[in-house]
mmCIF entry with sequence, helices, sheets and N, C-alpha, C, O atoms, coordinates in Angstrom:
data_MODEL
# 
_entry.id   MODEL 
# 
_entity.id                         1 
_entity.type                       polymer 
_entity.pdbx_number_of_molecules   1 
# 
_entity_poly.entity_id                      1 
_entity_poly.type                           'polypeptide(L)' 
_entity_poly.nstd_linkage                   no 
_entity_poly.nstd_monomer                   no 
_entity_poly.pdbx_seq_one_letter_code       
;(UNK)(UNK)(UNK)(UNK)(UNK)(UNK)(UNK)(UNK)(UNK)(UNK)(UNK)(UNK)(UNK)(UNK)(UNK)(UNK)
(UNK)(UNK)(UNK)(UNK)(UNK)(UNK)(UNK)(UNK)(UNK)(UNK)(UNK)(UNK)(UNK)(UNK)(UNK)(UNK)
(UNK)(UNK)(UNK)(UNK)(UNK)(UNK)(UNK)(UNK)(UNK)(UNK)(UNK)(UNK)(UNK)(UNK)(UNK)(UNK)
(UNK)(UNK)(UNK)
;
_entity_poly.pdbx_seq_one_letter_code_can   XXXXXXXXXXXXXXXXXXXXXXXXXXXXXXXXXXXXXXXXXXXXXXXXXXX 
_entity_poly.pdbx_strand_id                 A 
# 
loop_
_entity_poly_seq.entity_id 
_entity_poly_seq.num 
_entity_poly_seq.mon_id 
_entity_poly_seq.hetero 
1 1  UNK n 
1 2  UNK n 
1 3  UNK n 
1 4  UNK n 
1 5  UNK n 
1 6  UNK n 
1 7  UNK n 
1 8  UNK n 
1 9  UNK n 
1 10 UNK n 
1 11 UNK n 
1 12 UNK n 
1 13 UNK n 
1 14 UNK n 
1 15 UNK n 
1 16 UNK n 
1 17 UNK n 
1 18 UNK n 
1 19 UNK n 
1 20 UNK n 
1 21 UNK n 
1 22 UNK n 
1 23 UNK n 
1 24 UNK n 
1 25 UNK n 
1 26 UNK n 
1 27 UNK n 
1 28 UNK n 
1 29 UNK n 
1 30 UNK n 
1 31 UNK n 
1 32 UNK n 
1 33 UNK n 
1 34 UNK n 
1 35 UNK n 
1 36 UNK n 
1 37 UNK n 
1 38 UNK n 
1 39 UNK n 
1 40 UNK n 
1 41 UNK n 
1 42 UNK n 
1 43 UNK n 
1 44 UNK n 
1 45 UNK n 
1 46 UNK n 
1 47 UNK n 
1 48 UNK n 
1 49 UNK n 
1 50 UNK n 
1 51 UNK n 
# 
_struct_asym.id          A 
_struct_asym.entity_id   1 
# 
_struct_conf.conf_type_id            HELX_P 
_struct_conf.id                      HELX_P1 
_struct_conf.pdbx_PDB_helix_id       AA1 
_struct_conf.beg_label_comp_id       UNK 
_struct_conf.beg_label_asym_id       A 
_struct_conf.beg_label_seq_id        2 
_struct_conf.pdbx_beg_PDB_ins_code   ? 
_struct_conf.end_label_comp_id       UNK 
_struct_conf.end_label_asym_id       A 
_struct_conf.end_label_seq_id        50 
_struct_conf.pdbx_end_PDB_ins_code   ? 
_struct_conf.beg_auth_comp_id        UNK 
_struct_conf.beg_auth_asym_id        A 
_struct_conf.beg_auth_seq_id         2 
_struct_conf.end_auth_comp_id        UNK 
_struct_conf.end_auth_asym_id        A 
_struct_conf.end_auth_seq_id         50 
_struct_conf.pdbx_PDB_helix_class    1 
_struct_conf.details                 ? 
_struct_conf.pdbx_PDB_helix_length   49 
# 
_struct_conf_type.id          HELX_P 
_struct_conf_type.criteria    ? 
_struct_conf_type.reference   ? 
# 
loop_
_atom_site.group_PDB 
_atom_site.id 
_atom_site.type_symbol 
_atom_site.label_atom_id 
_atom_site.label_alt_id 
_atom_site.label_comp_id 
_atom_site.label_asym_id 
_atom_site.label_entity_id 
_atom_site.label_seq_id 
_atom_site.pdbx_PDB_ins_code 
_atom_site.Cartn_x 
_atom_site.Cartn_y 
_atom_site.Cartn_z 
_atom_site.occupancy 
_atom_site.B_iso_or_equiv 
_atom_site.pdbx_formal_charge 
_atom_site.auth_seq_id 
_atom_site.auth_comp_id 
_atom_site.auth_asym_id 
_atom_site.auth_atom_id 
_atom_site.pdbx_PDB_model_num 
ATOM 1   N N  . UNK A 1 1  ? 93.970 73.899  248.978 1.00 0.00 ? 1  UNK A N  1 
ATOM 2   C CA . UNK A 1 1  ? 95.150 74.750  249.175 1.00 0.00 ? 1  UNK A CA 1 
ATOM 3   C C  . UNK A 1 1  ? 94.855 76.192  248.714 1.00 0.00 ? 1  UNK A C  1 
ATOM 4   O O  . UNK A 1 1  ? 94.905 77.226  249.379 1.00 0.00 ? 1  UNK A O  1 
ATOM 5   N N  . UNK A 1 2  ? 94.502 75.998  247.289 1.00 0.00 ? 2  UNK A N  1 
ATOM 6   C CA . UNK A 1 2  ? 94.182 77.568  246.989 1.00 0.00 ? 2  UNK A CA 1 
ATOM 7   C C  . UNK A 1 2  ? 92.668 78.816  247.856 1.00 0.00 ? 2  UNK A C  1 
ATOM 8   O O  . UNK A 1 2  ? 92.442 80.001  248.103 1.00 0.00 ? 2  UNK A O  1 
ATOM 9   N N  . UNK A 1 3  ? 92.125 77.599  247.973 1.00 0.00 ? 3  UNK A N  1 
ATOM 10  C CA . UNK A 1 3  ? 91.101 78.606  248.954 1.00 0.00 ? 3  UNK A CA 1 
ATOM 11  C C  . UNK A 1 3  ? 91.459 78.644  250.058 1.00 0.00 ? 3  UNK A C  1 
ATOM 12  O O  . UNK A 1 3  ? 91.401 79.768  250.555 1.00 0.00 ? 3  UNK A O  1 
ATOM 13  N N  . UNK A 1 4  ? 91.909 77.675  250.834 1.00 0.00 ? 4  UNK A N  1 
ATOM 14  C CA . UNK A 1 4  ? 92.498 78.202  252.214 1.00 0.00 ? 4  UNK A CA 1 
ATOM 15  C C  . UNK A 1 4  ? 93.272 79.565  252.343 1.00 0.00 ? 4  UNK A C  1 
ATOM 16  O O  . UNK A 1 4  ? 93.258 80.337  253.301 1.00 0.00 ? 4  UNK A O  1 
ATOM 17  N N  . UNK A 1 5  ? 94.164 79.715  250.782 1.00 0.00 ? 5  UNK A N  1 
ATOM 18  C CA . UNK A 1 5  ? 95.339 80.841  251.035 1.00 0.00 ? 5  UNK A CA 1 
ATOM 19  C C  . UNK A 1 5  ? 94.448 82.065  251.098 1.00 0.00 ? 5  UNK A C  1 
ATOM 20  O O  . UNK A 1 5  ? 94.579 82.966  251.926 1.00 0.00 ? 5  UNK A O  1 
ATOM 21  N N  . UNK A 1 6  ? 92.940 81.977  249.537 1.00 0.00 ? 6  UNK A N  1 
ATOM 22  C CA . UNK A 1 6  ? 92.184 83.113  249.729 1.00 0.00 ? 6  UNK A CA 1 
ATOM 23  C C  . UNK A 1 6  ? 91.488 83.318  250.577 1.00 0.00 ? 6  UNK A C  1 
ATOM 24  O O  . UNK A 1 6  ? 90.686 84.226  250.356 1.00 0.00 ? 6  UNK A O  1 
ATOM 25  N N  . UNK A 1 7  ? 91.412 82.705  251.801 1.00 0.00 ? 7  UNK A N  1 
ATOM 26  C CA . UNK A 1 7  ? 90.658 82.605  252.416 1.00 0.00 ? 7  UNK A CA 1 
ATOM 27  C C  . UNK A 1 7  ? 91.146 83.527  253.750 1.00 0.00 ? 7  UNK A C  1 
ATOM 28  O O  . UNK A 1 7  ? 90.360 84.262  254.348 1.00 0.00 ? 7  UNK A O  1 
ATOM 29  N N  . UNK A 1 8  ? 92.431 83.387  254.084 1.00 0.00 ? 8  UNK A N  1 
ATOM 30  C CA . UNK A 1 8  ? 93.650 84.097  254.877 1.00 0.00 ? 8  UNK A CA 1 
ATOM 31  C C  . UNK A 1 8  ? 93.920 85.752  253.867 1.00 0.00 ? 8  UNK A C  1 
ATOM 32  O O  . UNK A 1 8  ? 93.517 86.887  254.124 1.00 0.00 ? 8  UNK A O  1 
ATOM 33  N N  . UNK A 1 9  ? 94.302 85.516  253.333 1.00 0.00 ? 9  UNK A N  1 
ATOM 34  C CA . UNK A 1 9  ? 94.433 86.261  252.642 1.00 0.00 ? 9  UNK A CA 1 
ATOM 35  C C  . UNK A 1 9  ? 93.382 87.742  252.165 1.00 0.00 ? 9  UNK A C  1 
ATOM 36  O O  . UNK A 1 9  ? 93.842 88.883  252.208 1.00 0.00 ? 9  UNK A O  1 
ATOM 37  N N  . UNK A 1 10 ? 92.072 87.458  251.766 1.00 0.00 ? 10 UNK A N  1 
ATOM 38  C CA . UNK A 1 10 ? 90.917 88.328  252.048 1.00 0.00 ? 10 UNK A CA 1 
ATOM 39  C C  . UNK A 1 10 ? 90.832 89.330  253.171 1.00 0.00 ? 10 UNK A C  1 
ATOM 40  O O  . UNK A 1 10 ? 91.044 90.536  253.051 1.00 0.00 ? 10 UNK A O  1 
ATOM 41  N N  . UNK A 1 11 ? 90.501 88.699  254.268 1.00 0.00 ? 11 UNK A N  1 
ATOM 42  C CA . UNK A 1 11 ? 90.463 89.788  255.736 1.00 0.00 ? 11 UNK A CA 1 
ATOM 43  C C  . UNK A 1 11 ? 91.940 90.721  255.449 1.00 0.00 ? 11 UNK A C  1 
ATOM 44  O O  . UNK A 1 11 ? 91.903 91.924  255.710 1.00 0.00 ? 11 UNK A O  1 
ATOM 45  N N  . UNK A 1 12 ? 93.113 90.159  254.951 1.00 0.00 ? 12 UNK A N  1 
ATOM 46  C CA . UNK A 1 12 ? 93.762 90.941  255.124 1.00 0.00 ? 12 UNK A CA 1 
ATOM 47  C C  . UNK A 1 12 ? 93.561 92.251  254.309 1.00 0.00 ? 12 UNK A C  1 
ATOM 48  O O  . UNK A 1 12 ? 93.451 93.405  254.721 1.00 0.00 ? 12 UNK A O  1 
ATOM 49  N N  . UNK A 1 13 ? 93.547 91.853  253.282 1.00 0.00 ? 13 UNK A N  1 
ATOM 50  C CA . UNK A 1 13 ? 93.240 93.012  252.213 1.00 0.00 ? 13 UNK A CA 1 
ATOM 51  C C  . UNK A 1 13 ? 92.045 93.800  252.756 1.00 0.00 ? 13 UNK A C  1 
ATOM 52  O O  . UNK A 1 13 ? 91.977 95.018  252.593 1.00 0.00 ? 13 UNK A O  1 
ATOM 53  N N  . UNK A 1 14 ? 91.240 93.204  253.308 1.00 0.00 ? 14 UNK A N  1 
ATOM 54  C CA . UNK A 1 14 ? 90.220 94.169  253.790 1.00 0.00 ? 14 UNK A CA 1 
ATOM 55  C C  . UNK A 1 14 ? 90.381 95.462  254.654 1.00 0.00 ? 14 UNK A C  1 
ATOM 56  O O  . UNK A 1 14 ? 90.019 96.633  254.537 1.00 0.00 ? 14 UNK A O  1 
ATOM 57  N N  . UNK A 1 15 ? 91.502 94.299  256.124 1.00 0.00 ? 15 UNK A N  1 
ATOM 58  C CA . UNK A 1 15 ? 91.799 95.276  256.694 1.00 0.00 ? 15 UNK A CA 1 
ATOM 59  C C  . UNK A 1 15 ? 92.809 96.182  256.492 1.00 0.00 ? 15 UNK A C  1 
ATOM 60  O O  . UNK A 1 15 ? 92.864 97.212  257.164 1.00 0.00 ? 15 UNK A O  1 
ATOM 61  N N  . UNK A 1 16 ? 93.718 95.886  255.535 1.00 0.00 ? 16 UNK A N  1 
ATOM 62  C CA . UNK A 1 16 ? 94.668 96.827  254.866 1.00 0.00 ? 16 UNK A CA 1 
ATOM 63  C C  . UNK A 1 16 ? 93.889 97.968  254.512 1.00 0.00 ? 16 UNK A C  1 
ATOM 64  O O  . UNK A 1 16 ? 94.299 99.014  255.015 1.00 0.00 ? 16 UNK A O  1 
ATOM 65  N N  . UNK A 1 17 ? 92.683 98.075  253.643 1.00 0.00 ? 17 UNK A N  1 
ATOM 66  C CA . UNK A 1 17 ? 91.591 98.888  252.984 1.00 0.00 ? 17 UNK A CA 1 
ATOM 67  C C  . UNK A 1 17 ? 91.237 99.707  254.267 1.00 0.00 ? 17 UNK A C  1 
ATOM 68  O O  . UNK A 1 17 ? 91.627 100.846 254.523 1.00 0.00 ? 17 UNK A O  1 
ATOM 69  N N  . UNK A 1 18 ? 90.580 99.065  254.880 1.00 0.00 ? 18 UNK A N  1 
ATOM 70  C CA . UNK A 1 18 ? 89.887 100.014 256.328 1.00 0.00 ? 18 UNK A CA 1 
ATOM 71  C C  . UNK A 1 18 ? 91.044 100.992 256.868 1.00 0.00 ? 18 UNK A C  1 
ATOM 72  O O  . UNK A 1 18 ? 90.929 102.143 257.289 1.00 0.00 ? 18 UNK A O  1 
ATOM 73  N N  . UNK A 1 19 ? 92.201 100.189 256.730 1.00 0.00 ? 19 UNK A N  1 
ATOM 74  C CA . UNK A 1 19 ? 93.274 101.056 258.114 1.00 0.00 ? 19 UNK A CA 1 
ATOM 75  C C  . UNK A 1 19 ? 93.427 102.305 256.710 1.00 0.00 ? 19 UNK A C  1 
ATOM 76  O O  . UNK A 1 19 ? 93.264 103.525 256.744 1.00 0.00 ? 19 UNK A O  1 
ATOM 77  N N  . UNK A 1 20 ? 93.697 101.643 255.869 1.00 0.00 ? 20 UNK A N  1 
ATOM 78  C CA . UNK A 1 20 ? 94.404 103.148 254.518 1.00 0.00 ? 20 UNK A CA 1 
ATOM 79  C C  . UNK A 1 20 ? 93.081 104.069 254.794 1.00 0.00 ? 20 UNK A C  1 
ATOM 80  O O  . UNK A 1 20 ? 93.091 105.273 254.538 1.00 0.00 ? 20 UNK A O  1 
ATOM 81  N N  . UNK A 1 21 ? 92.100 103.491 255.263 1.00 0.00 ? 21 UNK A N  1 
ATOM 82  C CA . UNK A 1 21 ? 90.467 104.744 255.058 1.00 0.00 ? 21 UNK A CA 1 
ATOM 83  C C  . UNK A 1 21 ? 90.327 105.647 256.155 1.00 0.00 ? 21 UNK A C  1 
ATOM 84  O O  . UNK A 1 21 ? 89.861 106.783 256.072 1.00 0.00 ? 21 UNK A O  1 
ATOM 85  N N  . UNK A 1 22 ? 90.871 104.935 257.469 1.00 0.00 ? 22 UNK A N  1 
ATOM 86  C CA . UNK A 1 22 ? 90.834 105.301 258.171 1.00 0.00 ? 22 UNK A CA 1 
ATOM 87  C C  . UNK A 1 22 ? 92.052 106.464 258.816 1.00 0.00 ? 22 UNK A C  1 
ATOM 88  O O  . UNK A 1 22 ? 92.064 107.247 259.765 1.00 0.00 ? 22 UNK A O  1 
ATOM 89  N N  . UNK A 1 23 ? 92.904 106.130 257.864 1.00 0.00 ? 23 UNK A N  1 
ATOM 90  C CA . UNK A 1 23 ? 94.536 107.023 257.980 1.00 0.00 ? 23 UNK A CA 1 
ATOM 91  C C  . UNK A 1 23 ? 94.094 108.158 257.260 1.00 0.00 ? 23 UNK A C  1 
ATOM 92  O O  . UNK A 1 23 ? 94.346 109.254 257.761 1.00 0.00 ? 23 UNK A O  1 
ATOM 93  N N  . UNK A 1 24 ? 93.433 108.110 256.090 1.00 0.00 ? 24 UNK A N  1 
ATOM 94  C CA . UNK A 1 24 ? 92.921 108.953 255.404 1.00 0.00 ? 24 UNK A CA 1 
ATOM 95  C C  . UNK A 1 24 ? 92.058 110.225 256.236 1.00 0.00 ? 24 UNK A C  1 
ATOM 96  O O  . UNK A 1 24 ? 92.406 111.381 256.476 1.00 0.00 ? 24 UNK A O  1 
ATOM 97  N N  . UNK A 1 25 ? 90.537 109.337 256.623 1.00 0.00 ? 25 UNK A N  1 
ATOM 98  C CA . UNK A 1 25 ? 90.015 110.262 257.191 1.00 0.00 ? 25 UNK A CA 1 
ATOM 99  C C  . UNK A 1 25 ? 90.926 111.196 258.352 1.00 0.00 ? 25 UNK A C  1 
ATOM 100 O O  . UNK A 1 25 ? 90.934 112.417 258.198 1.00 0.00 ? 25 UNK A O  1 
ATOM 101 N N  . UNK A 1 26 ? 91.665 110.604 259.474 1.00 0.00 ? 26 UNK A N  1 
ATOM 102 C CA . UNK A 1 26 ? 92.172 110.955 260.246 1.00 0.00 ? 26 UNK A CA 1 
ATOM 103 C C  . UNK A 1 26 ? 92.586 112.458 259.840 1.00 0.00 ? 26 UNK A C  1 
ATOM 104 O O  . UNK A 1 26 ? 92.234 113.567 260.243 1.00 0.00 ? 26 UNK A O  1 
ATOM 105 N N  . UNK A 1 27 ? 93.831 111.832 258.498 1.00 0.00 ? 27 UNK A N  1 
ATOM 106 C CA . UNK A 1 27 ? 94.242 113.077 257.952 1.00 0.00 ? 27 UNK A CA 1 
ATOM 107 C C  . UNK A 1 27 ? 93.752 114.169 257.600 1.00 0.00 ? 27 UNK A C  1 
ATOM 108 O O  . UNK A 1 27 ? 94.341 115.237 257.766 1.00 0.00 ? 27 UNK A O  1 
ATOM 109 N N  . UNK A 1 28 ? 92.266 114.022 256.905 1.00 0.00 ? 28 UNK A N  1 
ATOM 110 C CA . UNK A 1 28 ? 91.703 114.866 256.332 1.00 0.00 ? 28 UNK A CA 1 
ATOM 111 C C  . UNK A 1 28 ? 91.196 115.657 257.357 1.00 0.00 ? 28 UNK A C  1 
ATOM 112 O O  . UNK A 1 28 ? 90.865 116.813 257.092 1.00 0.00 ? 28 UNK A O  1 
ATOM 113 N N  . UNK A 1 29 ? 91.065 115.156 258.655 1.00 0.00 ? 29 UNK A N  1 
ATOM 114 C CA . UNK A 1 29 ? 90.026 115.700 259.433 1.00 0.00 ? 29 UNK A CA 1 
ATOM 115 C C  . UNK A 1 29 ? 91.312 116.516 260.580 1.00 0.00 ? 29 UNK A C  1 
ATOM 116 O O  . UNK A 1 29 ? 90.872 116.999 261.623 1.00 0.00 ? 29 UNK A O  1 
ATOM 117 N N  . UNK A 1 30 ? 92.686 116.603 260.325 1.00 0.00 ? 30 UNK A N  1 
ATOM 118 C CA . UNK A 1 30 ? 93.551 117.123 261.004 1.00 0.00 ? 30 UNK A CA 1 
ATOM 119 C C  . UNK A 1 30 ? 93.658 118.258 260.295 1.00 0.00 ? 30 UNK A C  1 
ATOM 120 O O  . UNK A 1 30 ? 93.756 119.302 260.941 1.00 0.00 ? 30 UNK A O  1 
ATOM 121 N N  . UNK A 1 31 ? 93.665 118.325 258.688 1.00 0.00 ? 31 UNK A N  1 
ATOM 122 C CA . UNK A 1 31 ? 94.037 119.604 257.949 1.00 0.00 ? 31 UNK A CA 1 
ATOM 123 C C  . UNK A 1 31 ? 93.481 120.059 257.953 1.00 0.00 ? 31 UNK A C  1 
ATOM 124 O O  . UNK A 1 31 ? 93.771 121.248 257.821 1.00 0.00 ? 31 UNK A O  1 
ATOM 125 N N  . UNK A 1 32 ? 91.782 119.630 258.130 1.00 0.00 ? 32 UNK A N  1 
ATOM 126 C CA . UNK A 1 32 ? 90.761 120.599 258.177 1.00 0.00 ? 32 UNK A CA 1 
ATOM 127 C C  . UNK A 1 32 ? 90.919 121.673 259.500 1.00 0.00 ? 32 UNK A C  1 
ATOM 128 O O  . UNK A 1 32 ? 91.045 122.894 259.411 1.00 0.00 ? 32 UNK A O  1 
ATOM 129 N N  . UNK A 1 33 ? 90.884 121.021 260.501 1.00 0.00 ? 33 UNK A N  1 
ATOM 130 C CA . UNK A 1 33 ? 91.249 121.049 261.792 1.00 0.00 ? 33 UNK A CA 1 
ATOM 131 C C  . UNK A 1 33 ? 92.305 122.752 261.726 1.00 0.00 ? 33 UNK A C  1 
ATOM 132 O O  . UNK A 1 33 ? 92.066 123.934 261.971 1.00 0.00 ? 33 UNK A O  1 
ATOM 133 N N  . UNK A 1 34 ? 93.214 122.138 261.364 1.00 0.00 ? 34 UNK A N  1 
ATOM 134 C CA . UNK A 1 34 ? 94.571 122.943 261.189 1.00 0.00 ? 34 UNK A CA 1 
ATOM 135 C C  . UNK A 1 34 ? 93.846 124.251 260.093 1.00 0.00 ? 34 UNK A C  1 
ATOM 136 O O  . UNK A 1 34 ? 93.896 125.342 260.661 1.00 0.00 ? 34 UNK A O  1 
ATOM 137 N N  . UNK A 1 35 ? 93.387 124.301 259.076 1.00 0.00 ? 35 UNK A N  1 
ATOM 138 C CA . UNK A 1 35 ? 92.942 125.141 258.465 1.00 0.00 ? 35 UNK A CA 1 
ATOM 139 C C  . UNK A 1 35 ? 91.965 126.314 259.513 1.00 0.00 ? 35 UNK A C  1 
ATOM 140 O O  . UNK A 1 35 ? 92.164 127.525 259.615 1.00 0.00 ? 35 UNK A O  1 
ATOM 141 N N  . UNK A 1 36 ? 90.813 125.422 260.255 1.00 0.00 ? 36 UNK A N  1 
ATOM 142 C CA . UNK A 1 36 ? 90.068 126.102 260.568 1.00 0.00 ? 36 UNK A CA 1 
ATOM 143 C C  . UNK A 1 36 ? 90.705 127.101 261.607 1.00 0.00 ? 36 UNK A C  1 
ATOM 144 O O  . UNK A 1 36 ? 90.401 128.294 261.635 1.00 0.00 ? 36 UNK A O  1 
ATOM 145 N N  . UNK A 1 37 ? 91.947 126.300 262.770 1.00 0.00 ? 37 UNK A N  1 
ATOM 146 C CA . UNK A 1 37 ? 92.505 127.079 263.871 1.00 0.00 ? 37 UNK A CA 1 
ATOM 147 C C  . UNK A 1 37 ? 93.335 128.082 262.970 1.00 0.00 ? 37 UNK A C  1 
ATOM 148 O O  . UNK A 1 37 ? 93.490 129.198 263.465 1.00 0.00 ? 37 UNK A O  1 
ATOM 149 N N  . UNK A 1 38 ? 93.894 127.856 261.718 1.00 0.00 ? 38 UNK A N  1 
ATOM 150 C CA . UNK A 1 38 ? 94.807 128.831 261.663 1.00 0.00 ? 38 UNK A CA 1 
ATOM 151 C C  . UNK A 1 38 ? 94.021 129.670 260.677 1.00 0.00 ? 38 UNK A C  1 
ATOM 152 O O  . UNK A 1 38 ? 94.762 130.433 260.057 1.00 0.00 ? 38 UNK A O  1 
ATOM 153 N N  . UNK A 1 39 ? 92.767 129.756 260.352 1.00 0.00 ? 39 UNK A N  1 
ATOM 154 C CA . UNK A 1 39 ? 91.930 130.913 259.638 1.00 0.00 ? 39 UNK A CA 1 
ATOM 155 C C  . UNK A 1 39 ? 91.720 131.615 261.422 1.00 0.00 ? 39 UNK A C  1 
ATOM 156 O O  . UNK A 1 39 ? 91.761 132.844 261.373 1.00 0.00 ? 39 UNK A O  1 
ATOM 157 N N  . UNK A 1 40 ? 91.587 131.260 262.375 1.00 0.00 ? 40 UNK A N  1 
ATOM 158 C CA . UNK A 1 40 ? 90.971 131.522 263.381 1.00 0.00 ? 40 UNK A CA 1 
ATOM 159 C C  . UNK A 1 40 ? 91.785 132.341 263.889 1.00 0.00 ? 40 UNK A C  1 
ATOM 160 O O  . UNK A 1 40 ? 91.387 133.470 264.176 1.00 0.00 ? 40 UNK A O  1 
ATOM 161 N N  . UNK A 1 41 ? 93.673 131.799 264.214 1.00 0.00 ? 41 UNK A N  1 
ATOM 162 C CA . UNK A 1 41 ? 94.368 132.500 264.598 1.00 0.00 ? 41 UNK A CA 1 
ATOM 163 C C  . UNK A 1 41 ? 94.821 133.698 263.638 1.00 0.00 ? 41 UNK A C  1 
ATOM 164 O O  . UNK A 1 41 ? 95.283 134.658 264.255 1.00 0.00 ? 41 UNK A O  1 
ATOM 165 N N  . UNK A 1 42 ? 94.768 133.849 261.991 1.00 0.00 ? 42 UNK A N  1 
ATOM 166 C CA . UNK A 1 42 ? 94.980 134.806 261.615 1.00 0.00 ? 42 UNK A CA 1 
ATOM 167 C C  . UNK A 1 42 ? 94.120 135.965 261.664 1.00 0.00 ? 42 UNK A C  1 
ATOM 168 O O  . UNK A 1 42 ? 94.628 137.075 261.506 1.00 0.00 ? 42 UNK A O  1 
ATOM 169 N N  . UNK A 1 43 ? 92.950 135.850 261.851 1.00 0.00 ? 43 UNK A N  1 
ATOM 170 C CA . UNK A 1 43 ? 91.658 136.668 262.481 1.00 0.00 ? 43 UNK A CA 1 
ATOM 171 C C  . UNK A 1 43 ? 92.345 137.593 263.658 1.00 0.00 ? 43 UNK A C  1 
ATOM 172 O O  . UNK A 1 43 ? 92.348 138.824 263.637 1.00 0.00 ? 43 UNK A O  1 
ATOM 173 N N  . UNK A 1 44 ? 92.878 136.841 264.602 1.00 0.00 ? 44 UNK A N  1 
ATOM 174 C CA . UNK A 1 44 ? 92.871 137.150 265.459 1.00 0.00 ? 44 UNK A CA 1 
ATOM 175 C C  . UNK A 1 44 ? 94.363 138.083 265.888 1.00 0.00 ? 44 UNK A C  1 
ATOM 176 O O  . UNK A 1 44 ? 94.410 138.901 266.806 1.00 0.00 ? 44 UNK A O  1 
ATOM 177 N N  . UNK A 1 45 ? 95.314 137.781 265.133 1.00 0.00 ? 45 UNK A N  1 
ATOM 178 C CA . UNK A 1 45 ? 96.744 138.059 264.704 1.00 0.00 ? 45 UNK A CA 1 
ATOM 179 C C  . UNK A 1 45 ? 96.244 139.514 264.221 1.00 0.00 ? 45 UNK A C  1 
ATOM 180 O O  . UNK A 1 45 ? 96.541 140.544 264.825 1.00 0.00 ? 45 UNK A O  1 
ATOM 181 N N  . UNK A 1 46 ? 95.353 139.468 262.916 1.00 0.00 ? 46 UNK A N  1 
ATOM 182 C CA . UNK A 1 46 ? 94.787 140.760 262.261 1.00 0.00 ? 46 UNK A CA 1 
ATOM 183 C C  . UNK A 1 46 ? 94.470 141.780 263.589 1.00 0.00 ? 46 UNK A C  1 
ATOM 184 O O  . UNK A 1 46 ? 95.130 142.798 263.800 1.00 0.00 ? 46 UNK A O  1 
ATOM 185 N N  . UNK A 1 47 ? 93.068 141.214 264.652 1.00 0.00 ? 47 UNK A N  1 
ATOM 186 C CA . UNK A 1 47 ? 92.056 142.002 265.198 1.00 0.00 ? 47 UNK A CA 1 
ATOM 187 C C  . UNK A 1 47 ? 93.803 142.514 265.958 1.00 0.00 ? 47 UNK A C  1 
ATOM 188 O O  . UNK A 1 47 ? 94.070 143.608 265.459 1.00 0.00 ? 47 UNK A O  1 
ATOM 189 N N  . UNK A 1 48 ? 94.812 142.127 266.808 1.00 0.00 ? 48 UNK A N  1 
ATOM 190 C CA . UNK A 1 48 ? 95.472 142.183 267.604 1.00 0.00 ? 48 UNK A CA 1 
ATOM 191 C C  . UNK A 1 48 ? 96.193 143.442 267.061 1.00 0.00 ? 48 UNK A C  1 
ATOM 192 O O  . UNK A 1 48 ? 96.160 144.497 267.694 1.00 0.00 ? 48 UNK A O  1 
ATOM 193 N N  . UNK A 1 49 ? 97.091 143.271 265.428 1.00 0.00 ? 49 UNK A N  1 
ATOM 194 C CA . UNK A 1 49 ? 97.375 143.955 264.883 1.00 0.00 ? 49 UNK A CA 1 
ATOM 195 C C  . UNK A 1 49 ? 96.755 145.826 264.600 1.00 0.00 ? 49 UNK A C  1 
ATOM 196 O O  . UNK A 1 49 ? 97.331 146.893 264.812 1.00 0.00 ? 49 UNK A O  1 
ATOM 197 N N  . UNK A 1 50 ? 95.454 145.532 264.082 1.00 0.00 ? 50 UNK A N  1 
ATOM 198 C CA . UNK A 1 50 ? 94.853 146.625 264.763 1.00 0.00 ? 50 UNK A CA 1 
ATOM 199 C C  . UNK A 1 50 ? 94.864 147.023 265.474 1.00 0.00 ? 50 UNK A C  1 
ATOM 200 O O  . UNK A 1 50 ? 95.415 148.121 265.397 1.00 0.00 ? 50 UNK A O  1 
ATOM 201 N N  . UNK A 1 51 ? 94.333 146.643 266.837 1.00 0.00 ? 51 UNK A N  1 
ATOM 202 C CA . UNK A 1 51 ? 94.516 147.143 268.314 1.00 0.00 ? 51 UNK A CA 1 
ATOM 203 C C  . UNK A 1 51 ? 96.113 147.186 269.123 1.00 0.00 ? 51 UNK A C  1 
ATOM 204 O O  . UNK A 1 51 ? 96.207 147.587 270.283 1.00 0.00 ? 51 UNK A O  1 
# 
């Protein structure tokens, strides 16, 4: 009984782990994302401003 439950039970936790890693990266790789376009668009807001 008790190993059957850990046994069910394991994969889940695993894949609980992967999806939280993977929500993570996602995220990280959107703000970066978002950082880089909006260093890009304020560049460009500036050059516009000038001209």
């Amino acid at each position: 009984m008790q190993s059957s439950i850990q046994r069910v039970f394991d994969p889940r936790i695993r894949r609980a782990r992967f999806v939280m890693v993977s929500k993570m990266t996602r995220v990280y790789g959107k703000t970066i994302e978002n950082l880089r376009s909006g260093n890009r668009s304020l560049h460009v807001q500036r050059h516009s401003k000038f001209v």
